[in-house]
C-alpha positions in Angstrom: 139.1 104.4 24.7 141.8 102.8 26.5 141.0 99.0 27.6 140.4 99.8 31.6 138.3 102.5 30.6 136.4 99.6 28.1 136.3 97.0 31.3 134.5 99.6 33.6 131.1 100.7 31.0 131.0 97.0 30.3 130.8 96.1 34.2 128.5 98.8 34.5 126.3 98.3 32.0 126.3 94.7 33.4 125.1 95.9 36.6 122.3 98.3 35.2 120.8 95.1 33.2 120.8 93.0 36.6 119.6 95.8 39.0 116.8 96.7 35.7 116.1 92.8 36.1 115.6 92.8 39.5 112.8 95.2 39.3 114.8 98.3 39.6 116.4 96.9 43.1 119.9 97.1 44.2 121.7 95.3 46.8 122.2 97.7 49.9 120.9 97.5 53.5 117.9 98.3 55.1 118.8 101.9 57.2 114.9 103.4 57.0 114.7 104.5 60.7 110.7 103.4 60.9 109.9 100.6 63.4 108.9 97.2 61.7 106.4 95.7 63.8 106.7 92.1 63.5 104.0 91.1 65.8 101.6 93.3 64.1 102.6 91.0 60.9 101.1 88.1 62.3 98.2 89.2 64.2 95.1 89.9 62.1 93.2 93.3 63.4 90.3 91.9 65.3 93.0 89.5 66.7 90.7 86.5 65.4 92.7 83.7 64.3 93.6 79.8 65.1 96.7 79.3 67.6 95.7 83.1 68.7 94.5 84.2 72.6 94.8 87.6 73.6 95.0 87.8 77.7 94.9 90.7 79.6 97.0 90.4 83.0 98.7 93.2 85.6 97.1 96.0 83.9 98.4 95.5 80.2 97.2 93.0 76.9 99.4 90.0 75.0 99.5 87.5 72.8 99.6 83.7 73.8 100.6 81.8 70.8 99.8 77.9 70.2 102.3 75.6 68.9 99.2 73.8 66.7 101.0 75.1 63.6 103.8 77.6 63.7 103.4 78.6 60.0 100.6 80.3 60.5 102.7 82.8 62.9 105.4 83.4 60.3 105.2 86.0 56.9 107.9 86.7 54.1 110.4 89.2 55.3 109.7 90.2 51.7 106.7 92.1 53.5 109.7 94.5 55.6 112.5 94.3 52.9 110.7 95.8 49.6 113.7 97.7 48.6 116.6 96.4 50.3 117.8 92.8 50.5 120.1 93.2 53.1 119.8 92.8 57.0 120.7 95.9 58.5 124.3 96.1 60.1 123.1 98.0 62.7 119.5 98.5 64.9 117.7 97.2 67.6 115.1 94.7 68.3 112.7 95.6 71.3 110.0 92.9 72.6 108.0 93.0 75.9 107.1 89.9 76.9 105.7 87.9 80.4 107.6 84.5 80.9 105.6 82.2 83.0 107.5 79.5 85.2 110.1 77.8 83.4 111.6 74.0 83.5 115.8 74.9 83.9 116.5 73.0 81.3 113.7 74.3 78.4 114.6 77.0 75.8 112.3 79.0 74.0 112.0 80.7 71.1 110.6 84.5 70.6 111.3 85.0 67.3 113.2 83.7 64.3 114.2 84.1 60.9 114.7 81.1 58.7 115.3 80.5 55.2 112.2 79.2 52.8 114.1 76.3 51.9 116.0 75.0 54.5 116.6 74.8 58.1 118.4 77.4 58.8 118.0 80.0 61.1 119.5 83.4 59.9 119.1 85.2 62.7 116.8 84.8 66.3 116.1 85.0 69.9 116.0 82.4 72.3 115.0 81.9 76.4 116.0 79.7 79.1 115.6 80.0 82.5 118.3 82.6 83.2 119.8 83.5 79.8 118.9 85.4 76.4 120.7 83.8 73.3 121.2 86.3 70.2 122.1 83.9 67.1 122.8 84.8 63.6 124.4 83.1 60.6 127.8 84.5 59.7 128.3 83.4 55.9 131.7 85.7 55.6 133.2 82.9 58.0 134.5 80.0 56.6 132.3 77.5 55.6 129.5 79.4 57.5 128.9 79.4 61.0 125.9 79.9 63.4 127.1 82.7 65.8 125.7 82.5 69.5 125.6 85.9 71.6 124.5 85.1 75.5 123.6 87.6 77.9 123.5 85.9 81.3 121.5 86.4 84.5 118.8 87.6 82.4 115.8 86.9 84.7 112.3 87.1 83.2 110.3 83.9 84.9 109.1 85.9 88.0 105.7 86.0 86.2 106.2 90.1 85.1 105.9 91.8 82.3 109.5 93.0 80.9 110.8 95.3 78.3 113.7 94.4 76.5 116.0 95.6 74.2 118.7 94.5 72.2 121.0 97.0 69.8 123.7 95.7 67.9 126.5 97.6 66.0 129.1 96.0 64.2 130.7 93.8 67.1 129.0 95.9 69.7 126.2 93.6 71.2 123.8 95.0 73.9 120.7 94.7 76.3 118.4 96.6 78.2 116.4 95.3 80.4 113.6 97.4 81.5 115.5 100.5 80.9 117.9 99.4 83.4 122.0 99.9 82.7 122.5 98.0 79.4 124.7 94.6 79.6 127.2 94.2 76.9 128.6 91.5 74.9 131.6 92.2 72.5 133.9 90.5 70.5 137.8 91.6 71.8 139.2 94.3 69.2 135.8 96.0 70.4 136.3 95.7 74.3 137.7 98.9 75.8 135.3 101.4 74.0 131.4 101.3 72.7 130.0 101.6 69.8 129.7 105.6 70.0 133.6 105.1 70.7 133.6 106.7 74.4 135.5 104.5 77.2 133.1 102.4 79.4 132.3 103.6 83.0 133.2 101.5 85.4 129.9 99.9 86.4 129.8 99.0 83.0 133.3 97.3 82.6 132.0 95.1 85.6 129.3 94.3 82.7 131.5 93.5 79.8 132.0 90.4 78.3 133.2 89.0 74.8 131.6 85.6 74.8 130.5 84.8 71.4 130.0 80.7 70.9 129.6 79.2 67.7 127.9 75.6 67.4 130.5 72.8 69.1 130.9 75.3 71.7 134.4 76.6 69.8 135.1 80.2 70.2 135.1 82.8 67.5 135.4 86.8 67.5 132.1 87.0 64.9 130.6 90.9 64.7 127.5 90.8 63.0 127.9 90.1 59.3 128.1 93.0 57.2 125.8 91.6 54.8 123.2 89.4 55.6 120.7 88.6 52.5 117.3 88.0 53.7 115.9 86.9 49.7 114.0 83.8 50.5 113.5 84.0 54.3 110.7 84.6 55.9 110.2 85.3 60.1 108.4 82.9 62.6 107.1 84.4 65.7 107.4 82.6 69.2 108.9 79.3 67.2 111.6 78.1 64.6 108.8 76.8 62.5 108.5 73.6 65.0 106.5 72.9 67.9 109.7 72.0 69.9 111.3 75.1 71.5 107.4 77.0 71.2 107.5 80.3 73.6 104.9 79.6 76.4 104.9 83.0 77.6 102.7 85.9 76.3 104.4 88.5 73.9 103.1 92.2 73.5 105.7 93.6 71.6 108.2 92.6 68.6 110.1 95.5 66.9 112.8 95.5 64.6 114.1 99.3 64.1 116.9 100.0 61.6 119.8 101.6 62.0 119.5 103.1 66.1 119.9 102.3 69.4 116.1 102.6 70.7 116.5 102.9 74.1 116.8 106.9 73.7 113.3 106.6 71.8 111.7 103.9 74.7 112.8 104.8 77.8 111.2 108.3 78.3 108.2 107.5 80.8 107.9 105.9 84.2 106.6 102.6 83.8 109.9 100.8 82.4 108.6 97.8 82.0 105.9 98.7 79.5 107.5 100.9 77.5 105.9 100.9 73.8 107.6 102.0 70.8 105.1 99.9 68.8 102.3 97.8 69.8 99.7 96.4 67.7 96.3 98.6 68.0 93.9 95.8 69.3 97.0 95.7 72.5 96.1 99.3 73.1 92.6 100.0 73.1 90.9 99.0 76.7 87.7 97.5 76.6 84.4 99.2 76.8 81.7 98.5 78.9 78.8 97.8 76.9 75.5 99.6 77.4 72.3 98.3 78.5 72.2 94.6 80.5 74.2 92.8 77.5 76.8 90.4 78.8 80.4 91.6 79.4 81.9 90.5 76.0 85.6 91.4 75.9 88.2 90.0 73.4 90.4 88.9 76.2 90.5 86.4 79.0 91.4 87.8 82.4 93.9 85.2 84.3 93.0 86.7 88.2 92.9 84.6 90.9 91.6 85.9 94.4 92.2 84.3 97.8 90.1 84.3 100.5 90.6 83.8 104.6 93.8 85.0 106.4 96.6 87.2 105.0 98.4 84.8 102.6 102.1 85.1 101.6 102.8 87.5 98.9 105.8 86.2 97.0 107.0 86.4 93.4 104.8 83.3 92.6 101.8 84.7 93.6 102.7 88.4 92.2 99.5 89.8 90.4 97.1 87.8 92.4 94.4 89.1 94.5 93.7 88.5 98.4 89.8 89.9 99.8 90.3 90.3 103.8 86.9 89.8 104.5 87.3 90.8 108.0 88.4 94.4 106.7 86.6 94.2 103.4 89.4 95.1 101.6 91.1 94.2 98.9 94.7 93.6 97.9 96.9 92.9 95.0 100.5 90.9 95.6 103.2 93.1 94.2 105.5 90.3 94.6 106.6 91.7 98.1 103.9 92.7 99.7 100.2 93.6 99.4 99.0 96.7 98.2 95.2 97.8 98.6 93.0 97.8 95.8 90.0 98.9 97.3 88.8 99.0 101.3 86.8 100.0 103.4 88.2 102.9 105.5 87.2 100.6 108.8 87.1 102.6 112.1 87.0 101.8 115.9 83.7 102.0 117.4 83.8 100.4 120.8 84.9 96.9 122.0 82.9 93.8 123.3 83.1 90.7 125.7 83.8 88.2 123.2 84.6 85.1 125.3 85.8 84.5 128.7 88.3 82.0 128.7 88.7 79.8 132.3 92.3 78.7 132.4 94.1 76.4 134.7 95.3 79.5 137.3 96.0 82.4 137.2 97.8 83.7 133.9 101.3 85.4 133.3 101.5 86.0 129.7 99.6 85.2 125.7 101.1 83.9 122.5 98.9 83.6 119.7 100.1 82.1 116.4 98.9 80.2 113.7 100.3 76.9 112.2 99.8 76.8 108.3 96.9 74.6 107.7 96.1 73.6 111.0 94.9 76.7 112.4 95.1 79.1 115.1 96.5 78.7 118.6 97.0 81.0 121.5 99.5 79.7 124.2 98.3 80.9 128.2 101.2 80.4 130.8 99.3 80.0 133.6 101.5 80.1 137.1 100.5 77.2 138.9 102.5 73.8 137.9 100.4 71.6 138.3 98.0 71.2 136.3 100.7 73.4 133.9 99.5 75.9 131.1 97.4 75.1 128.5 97.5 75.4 124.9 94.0 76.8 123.2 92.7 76.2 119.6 90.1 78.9 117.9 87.4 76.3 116.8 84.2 77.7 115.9 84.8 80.9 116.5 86.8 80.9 120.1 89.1 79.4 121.7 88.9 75.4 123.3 91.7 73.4 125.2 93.6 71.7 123.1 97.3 70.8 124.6 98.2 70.8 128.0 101.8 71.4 129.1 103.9 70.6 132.1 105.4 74.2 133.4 106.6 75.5 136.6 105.3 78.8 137.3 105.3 80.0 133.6 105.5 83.3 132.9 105.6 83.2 129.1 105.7 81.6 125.9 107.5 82.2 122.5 106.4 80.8 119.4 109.1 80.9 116.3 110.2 78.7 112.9 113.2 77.6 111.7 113.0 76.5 108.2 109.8 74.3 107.8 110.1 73.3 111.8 107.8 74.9 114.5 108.4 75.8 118.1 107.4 77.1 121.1 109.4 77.9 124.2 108.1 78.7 127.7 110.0 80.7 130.3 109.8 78.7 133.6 110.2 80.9 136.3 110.8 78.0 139.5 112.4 75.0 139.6 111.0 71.7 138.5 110.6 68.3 140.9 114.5 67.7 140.8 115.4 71.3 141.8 116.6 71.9 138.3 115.6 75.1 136.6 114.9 74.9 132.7 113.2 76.2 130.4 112.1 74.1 128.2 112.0 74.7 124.1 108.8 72.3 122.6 108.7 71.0 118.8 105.1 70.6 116.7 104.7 67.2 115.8 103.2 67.2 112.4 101.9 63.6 112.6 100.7 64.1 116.0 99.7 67.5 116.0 101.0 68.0 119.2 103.8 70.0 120.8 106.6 67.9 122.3 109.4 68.4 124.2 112.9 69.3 122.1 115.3 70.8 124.4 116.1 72.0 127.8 118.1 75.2 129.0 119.2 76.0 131.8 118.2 79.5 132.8 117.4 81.7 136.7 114.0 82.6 136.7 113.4 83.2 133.1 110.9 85.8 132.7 110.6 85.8 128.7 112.2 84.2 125.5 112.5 86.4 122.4 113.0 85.0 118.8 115.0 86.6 115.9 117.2 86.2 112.6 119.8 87.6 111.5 121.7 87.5 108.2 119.8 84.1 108.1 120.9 82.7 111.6 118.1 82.1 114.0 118.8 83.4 117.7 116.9 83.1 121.0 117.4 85.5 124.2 116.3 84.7 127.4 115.4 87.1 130.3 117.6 86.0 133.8 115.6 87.6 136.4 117.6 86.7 139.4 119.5 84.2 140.3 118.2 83.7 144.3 118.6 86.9 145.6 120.9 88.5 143.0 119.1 90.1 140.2 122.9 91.6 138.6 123.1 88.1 136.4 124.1 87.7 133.0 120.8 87.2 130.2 121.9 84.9 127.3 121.4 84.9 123.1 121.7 81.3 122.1 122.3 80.8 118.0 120.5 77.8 116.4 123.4 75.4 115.3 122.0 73.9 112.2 124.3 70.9 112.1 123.2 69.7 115.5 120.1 71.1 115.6 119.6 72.4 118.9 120.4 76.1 120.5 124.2 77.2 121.9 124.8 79.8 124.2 126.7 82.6 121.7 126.6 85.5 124.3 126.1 86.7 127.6 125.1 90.0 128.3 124.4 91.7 131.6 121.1 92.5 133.2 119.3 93.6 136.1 116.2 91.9 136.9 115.6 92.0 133.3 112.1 90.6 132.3 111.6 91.4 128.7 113.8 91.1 125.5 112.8 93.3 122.0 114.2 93.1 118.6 113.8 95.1 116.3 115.6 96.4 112.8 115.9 99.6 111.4 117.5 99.4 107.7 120.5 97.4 107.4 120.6 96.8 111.6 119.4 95.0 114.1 119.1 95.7 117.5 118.0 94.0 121.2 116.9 96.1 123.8 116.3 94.6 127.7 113.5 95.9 130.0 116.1 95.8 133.4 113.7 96.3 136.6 115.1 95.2 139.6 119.3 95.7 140.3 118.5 94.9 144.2 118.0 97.8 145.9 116.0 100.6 142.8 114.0 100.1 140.3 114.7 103.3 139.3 118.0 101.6 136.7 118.9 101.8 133.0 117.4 99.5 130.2 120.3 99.5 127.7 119.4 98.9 123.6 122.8 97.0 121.9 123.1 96.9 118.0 124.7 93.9 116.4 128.1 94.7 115.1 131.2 92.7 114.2 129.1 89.4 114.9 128.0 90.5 118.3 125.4 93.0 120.5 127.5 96.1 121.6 126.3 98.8 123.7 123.9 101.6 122.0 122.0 103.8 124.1 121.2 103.7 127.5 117.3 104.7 128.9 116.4 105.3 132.4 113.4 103.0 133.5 111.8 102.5 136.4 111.0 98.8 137.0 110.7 98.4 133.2 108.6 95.3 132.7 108.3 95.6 128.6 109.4 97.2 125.5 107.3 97.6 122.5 108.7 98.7 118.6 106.5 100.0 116.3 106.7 102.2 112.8 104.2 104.7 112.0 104.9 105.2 108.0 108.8 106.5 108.5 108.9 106.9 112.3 109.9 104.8 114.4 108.8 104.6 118.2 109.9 102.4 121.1 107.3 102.3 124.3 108.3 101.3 127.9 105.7 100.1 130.2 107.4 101.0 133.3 105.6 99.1 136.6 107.1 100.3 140.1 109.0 103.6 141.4 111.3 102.2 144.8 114.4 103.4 146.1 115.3 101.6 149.4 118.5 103.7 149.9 115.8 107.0 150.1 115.3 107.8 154.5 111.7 107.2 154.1 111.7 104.5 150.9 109.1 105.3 147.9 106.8 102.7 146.6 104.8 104.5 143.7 102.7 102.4 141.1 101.2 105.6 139.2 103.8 106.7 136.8 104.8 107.7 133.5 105.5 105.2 131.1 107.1 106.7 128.1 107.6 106.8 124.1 110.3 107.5 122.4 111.5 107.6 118.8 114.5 107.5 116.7 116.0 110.9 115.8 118.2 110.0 112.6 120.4 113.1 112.7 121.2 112.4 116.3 121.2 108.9 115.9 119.4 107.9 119.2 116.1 107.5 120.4 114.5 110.5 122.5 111.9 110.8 124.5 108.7 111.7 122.6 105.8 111.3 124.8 105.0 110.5 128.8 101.9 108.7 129.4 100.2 107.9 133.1 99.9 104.4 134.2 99.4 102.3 136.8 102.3 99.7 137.6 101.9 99.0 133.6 103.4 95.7 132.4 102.9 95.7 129.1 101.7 97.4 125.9 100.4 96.3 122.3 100.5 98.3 118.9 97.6 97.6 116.1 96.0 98.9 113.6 91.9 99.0 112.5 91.9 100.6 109.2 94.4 103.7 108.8 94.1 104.3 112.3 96.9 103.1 114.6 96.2 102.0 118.8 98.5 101.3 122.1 96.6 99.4 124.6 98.8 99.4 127.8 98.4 96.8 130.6 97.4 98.6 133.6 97.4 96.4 136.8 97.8 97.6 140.1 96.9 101.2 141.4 98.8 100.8 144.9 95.6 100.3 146.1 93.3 97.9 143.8 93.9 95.6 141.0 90.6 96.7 139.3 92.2 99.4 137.1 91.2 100.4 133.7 93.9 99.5 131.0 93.2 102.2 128.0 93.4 102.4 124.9 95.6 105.3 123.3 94.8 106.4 119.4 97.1 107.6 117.1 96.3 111.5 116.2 99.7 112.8 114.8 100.8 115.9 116.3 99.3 115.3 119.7 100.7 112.2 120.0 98.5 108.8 121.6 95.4 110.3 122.9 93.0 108.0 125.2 89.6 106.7 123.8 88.4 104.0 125.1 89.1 102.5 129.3 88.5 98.7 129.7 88.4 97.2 132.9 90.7 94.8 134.1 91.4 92.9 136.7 95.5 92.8 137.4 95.8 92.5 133.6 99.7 91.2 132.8 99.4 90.7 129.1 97.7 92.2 126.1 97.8 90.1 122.2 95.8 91.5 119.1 94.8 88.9 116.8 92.5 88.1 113.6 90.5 86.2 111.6 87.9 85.8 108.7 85.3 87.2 111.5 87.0 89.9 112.4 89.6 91.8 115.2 90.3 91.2 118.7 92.4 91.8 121.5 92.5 89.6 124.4 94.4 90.1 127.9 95.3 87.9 130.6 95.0 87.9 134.4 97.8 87.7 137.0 95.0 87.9 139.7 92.2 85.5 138.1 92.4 82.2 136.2 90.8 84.2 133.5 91.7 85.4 130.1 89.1 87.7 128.1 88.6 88.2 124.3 87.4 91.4 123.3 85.8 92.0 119.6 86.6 95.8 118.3 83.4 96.6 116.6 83.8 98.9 113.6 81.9 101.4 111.6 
């Protein structure tokens, strides 16, 4: 036997006698393709155990794990690794989790695998605010390193539940985040191609990275070590075995699966992120209602909160909490932006009643209401005498009492908007004040007082309304020029908010004709202004123009023939959308025997998309209408138009028009009014109304809509 051949069946037999000591064992890695459920390691089967609480929140069951003692979350990875002692080079570790608020500078552990006898971490994953840290020990390097993989922009803290995975091949790192388009993170000889060896696309490459930090923040090109030995370690869920670093969150799934990518295997359904490829069996089972009059006892706690009174914001922080509209009896759950119903009652209009008669100072032009957070709700009357000027009303106790009382000069309305956390209301002066100077005036709400007060003063020609908007985060106002003496061709202004100065600069000027309202509206991405023009000094019978904002600036964007418009109204109906005119007067002076008619149509029109303009999609008959109103009871959907002069009487009906789909607004219920100018629906914890205002009476009414 020559002395090579000698050297190899020594060697071998060597190695038989270890592996034969060893229990039969060899070194090689883990590649069995089952899913190793680490979570279900730690969690007895009744889910009965100290440091254990098992909530149930947005539909779907976790684990909340106290930091009391983190041993008792951990087992041998003996338990996984019976006959393998290596780490797998390649597989994929998937965990759904719920991260509650965060501190920015906190970091969290979800999982970790240390070493029986020391303090260090083999391999884990760690949370902060914004990023996902992949470490591993790299032993093949020099002297040993602790290798760092961060995915960044990794945003879990908006209080949902997330499905994550991470796959790792060679020096291929990557994550999925609710089955979303994976980020990578690769060392540099792997940059350029993936770990199936195809070239990235390029929303990917915008993805790519290679940052891989080692401890002092030095830079190294680590791949995953090729083999990791896992003898004498043993893994520590939500912790690295201290109570420092302790995931505050609630985990529903841990998964380590050999030698795949699992996104193929998890993201097959619809509700990304919940997807299960293993879940302990106490997660899955819903509880069951027990029979008889025992107590409810379920083996979770429910973390719902429900809020009461007026519609409350639904933001991110208050996503999965409940709101019950009492006044609809309906409720809601906050989907982070917006409310969705639960369960309600499928209200419907029944018939309307005097609610309150409201005695104002004279007679009344126009209605704001609006509530101020925690102080309450306010409706603004601009009445048209100056003196005593228009009031200000609070709804205590069910209606509406004087609270404010503010100098105006024959008002015709008021606008009530927020910039940042500060509150205003402006009023649209139609006459000149005591010095002959004609201003509108723009009033700030004094928190300490709790009273409006006077900010600013523009000069405008016989302002007939203010309108309020934002755009790409800059606050506007527009005011309707009426006439300027007898010229009613004047220019109408938008004024932009100048945040270092804090007060309102003219920004542009745009032509009118005896305009006398302002709308905005947005429709996708744009935003647009239309002008109700009435007057151009000799027909009424004139074009109301609607200008989009391009390039910084309202251009031109369709043109609508009006006839002494007096207001526009926007409005959605699921994906329609509808602009309403409420035209007021038919004359033509330059006609041999001049018309004056007051019974006309007032029209509807909505947005054709192919054509990209608005056409007309209904006529309705009013008289000398000045303005209309769009709510909702229930599903069903209401115009209430203004109706106030017949050429004859100012006791007309204004009338209610009901939404019935193919026919269009249909008439069902008449209300009499006495020259009514102004319509506002409003609500509260009692209930709906609608209340109008008199040009003819110092009167405003409330009306309650009864339901059934």
């Amino acid at each position: 036997m020559s002395a090579v051949l000698l050297i190899w069946a020594v060697l071998l037999h060597l190695g038989i006698d270890q592996s034969l000591a060893r229990g039969g064992k060899s070194w090689e890695h883990c590649t069995d393709l089952r899913p190793l459920d680490i979570l279900s390691e730690v969690v007895p089967m009744n889910a009965v155990k100290n440091g254990i609480r098992m909530i149930q929140i947005q539909g779907a069951r976790g684990f909340q794990f106290s930091a009391v003692r983190p041993r008792f979350l951990s087992f041998p990875a003996s338990r996984f690794f019976i006959y393998c002692n290596l780490f797998p080079e390649e597989f994929s570790i998937i965990f759904t989790l719920k991260v509650f608020h965060m501190q920015s500078k906190r970091n969290e552990y979800i999982f970790t695998l240390l070493e029986e006898n020391s303090d260090t971490l083999l391999l884990g994953l760690r949370y902060s605010r914004n990023k996902l840290h992949f470490l591993f020990w790299n032993r093949e390097l020099s002297n040993g390193w602790q290798t760092r993989v961060t995915f960044r922009d990794v945003f879990l803290a908006d209080n949902q539940w997330h499905t994550l995975v991470l796959s790792v091949s060679k020096a291929s790192f990557s994550l999925t985040v609710d089955c979303s388009i994976p980020t990578y993170v690769q060392t540099p000889d792997c940059v350029g191609a993936d770990v199936v060896g195809r070239t990235p696309g390029q929303d990917e490459i915008k993805r790519l990275s290679h940052v891989v930090v080692k401890e002092k923040q030095r830079i190294v090109d680590a791949p995953f070590p090729m083999s990791m030995t896992v003898t004498g370690s043993r893994f520590y869920v939500a912790s690295r075995r201290r109570r420092k670093g302790f995931f505050t969150g609630l985990i529903r799934q841990l998964v380590l699966l050999p030698g795949s990518d699992a996104t193929s295997q998890l993201c097959t359904g619809k509700n990304f992120n919940l997807a299960v490829l293993s879940i302990p069996k106490i997660l899955q089972d819903l509880p069951v209602k027990p029979a008889g009059n025992e107590l409810l006892k379920y083996p979770y706690e429910a973390d719902m909160k429900v809020t009461l009174g007026s519609r409350p914001s639904c933001t991110k922080s208050e996503s999965g909490q409940f709101w019950f509209n009492v006044a609809q009896k309906g409720l809601y759950l906050c989907s982070g932006t917006e409310w969705i119903s639960m369960l309600e009652v499928k209200e419907r209009l029944d018939y309307l009643e005097e609610y309150q008669s409201l005695v104002t100072n004279s007679e009344n032009m126009g209605i704001e209401v609006f509530i101020i957070p925690k102080v309450g709700l306010f409706a603004a009357v601009a009445n048209r005498y100056t003196p005593p000027g228009s009031a200000i009303y609070k709804w205590t106790d069910e209606k509406f009492v004087a609270y404010q009382n503010l100098p105006t000069y024959q008002a015709q309305s008021w606008k009530f908007f927020t910039i940042g956390k500060k509150i205003f209301l402006a009023v649209a002066n139609f006459e000149q004040n005591e010095k002959g100077q004609e201003f509108s005036v723009i009033y700030k709400w004094n928190y300490r007082k709790e009273k409006f007060v006077v900010y600013q003063r523009i000069l405008t020609h016989s302002a007939r309304d203010w309108e309020a908007f934002v755009i790409d985060g800059e606050a506007f106002l527009a005011v309707a020029n009426h006439r300027k003496g007898d010229n009613h061709n004047i220019d109408s202004v938008i004024y932009r908010w100048n945040s270092r100065m804090g007060i309102f600069e003219a920004n542009q000027t745009i032509p009118t004709s005896g305009a006398y309202d302002w709308e905005f509206f947005t429709i996708g991405p744009y935003s647009f202004l239309v002008v109700a023009n009435t007057f151009n000094g000799t027909s009424t019978r004139i074009y109301s123009h609607i200008y989009i904002w391009l390039s910084g600036a309202f251009q031109l964007f369709q043109s609508i023939l009006t006839f002494g418009a007096a207001d526009w109204e926007f409005f959605r109906i699921r994906d329609r959308v509808f602009l309403v005119v409420a035209n007021s007067h038919s004359y033509d002076s330059r006609t041999v025997a001049p018309n004056n008619y007051y019974a006309i149509n007032s029209s509807i029109y909505e947005l054709n998309i192919t054509a990209q303009m608005f056409v007309k999609f209904q006529d309705i008959l009013t008289y000398s209408a000045l303005d209309w109103e769009f709510f909702s009871v229930g599903e069903d959907k209401f115009l209430v138009v203004a109706n106030s002069f017949d050429g004859v009487t100012f006791s007309v009906n204004s009338i209610i028009y009901r939404w019935q789909g193919y026919e269009g607004f249909v008439a069902v219920h008449h209300l009499p009014t006495f020259g009514c100018r102004d319509w506002e629906a409003f609500n509260t914890t009692a209930g709906s109304y609608l209340m109008y205002s008199s040009a003819r009476e110092p009167l405003c009414r409330v009306l309650k809509l009864k339901t059934f």
